[in-house]
N, C-alpha and C positions, 0 to 999 in steps of 0.2 A: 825450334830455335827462336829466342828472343830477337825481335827487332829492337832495331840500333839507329837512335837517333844524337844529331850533334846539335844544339841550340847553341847563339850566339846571345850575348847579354845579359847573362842570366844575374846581375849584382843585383837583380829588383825589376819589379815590372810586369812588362810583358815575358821576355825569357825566364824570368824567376819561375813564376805561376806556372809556364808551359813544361817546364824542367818537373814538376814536383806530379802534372796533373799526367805526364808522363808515364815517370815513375809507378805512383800508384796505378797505372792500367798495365805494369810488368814489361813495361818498356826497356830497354838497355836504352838509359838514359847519358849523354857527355854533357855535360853545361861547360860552357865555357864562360869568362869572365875577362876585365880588363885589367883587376888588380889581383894578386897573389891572394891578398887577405880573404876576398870576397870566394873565392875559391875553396880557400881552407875553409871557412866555413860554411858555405855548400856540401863539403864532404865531411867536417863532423857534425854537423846538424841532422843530414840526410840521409849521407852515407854514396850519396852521389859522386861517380866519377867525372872529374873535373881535366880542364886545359886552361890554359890561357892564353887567348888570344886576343891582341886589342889590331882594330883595321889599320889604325894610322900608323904601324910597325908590323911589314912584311916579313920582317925575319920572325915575329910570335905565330903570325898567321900558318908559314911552314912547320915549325916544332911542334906549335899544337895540335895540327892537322895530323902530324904524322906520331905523337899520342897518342891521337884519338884514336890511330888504327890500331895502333897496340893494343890498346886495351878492348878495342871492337874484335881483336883477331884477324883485322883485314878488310870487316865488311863495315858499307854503310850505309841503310836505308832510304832516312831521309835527313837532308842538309836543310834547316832553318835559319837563315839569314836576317839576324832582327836588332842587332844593336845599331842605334843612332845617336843623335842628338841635332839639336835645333841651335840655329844664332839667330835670336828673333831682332832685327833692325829695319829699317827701310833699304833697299835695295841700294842708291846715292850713296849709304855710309858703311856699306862694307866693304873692310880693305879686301884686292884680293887673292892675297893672301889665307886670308879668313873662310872664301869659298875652295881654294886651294886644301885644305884643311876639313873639308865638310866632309866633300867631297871625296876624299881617301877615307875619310871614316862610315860613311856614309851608301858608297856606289866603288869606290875602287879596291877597296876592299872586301868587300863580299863577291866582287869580281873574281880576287885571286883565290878567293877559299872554292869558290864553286871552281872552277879550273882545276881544281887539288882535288875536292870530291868526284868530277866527271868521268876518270879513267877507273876509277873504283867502281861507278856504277856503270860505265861503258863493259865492263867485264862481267860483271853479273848481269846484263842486260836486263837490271832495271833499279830503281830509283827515281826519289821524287825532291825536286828543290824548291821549297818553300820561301818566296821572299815577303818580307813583311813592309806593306809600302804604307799607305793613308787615303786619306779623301783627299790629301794636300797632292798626291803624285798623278790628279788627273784637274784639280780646280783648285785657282790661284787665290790666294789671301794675302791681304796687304801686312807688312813688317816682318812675312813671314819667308821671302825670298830665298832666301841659302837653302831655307828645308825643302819648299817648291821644288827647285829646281833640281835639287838631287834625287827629287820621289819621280818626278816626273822623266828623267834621265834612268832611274830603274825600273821604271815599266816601260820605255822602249826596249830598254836593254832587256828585260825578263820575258816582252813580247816577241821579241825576235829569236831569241833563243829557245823558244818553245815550239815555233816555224820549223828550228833546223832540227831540234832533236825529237821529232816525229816518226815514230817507226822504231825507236832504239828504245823502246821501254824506259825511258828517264820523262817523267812528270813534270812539266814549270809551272809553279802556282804563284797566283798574287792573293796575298791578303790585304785589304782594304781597311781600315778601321777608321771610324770615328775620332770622336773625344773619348778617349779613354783615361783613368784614374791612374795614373803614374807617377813618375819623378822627375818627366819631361820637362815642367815648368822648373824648378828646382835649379836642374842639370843645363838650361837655357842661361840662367841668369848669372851662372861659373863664366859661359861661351860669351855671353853680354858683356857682363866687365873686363873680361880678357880683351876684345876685339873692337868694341865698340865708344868713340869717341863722344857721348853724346851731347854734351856738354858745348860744343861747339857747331852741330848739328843743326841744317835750317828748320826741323821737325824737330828741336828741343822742347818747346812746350808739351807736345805729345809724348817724347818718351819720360817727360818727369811726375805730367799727371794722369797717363793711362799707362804706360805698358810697363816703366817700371815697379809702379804698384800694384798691376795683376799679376808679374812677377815673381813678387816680395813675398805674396802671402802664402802663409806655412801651408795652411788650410783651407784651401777657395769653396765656397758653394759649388755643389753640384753644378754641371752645366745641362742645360735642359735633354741633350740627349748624350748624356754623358754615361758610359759603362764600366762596370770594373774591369782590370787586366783576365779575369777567366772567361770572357765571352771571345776573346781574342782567341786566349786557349783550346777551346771550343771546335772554333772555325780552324786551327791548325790540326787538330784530333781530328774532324772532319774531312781537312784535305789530304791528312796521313794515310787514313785506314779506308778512305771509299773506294769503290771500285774502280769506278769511272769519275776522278777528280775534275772540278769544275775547274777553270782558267781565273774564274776569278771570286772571294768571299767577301761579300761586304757586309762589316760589322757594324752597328750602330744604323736608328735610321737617319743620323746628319749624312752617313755615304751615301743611301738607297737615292732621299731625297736629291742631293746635290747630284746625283748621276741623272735622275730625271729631266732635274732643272738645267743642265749644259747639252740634254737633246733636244726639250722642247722651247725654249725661251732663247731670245736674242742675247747678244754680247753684252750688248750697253745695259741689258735688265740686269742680268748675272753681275755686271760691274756695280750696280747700284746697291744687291743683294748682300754682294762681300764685302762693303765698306764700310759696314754697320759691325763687320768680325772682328 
């Protein structure tokens, strides 16, 4: 029997790549997506079965969940928890609202989809839920607040719940990533103009000659330890099929290092360290 996985986000990315790298290991692959389109073309491209599910609408996250079993038969392996997005501002200027908003997309939603998967794999007595966090969900960076604080709110929540479901054959994983090559800056800069005032802003100078023009560009330089979206793929292939899955995968060495650096170094260095980010 084919295992049966559901990916979140898969319009591009991280979830795109893992949907595909999937597939070709004979995976029963769901991607799921946020818009209709991105879907349909998942499935005539690839051939992939698809849902749609977007977090900040509870009512997609129930019908797709309950697609996905259709077309699973009932069963679900493993749950991948990975679509987000970023509102990169200084903390002061976002409304909030805006964190209101992140945060459903972000952490309460992936809430209710795992709640949806948990009595699937409580009944097979086993399963494994994959959540995709950052280096952001254990070390702060300055304008990057909204995404912090939601990474950071789901590795409590993915830590805790790994506590409780000990002994019931269900897996909690954290993936950790770096800088990875995606559409995150891109899909930031929608969330930017939607939310963010800056214009009137006491960090006006900063958002007009550093963060709206890192932004802006279609095409940035590599970042020095920047990865593409399959090394992610990887470490979730990794956390899927091992035997004995690790709690936690850090991808890129900016995560290894920055884990280093927040156990051996003081506050005020790490402060100094991330204000150059």
């Amino acid at each position: 029997m084919r295992q049966t996985i559901l990916i979140t986000g898969c319009s591009s990315g991280i979830g795109y790549n893992c949907a595909l790298k999937f597939q070709q290991k004979n995976w029963h692959v769901i991607a799921s997506c946020r818009n209709a389109k991105d879907s349909a073309f998942l499935k005539s491209q690839y051939g992939l079965d698809t849902v749609r599910i977007d977090y900040e609408k509870p009512n997609t996250i129930k019908t797709g969940f309950n697609k996905a079993l259709k077309l699973s038969g009932g069963r679900l392996d493993v749950l991948f928890n990975n679509g987000a997005y970023a509102i990169p501002a200084a903390v002061e200027d976002l409304p909030t609202n805006a964190l209101r908003s992140i945060f459903e997309a972000n952490l309460f939603g992936w809430h209710t989809l795992t709640r949806l998967a948990l009595p699937i794999m409580f009944a097979q007595k086993s399963g494994r839920i994959i959540q995709n966090s950052s280096v952001l969900g254990f070390a702060a960076m300055q304008f990057r607040g909204a995404y912090v604080a939601t990474k950071f709110a789901l590795e409590g929540l993915t830590d805790t719940m790994r506590l409780e479901l000990r002994g019931t054959g269900i897996d909690v994983i954290l993936i950790e990533p770096g800088p990875i090559r995606t559409k995150i800056r891109e899909n930031a800069l929608i969330q930017f103009e939607k939310w963010i005032g800056w214009e009137e802003a006491r960090q006006k100078s900063t958002y007009e000659h550093k963060l709206i023009p890192r932004l802006s560009i279609t095409n940035p330089d590599k970042d020095l330890f920047e990865l593409s979206a399959s090394s992610v793929s990887e470490a979730v292939w990794r956390a899927s099929t091992a035997k004995k899955p690790r709690a936690r995968y850090r991808v890129t060495w900016a995560t290894t290092l920055m884990m280093l650096t927040k156990r051996l170094f003081p506050t005020w260095l790490i402060d100094n360290i991330s204000r150059h980010y």
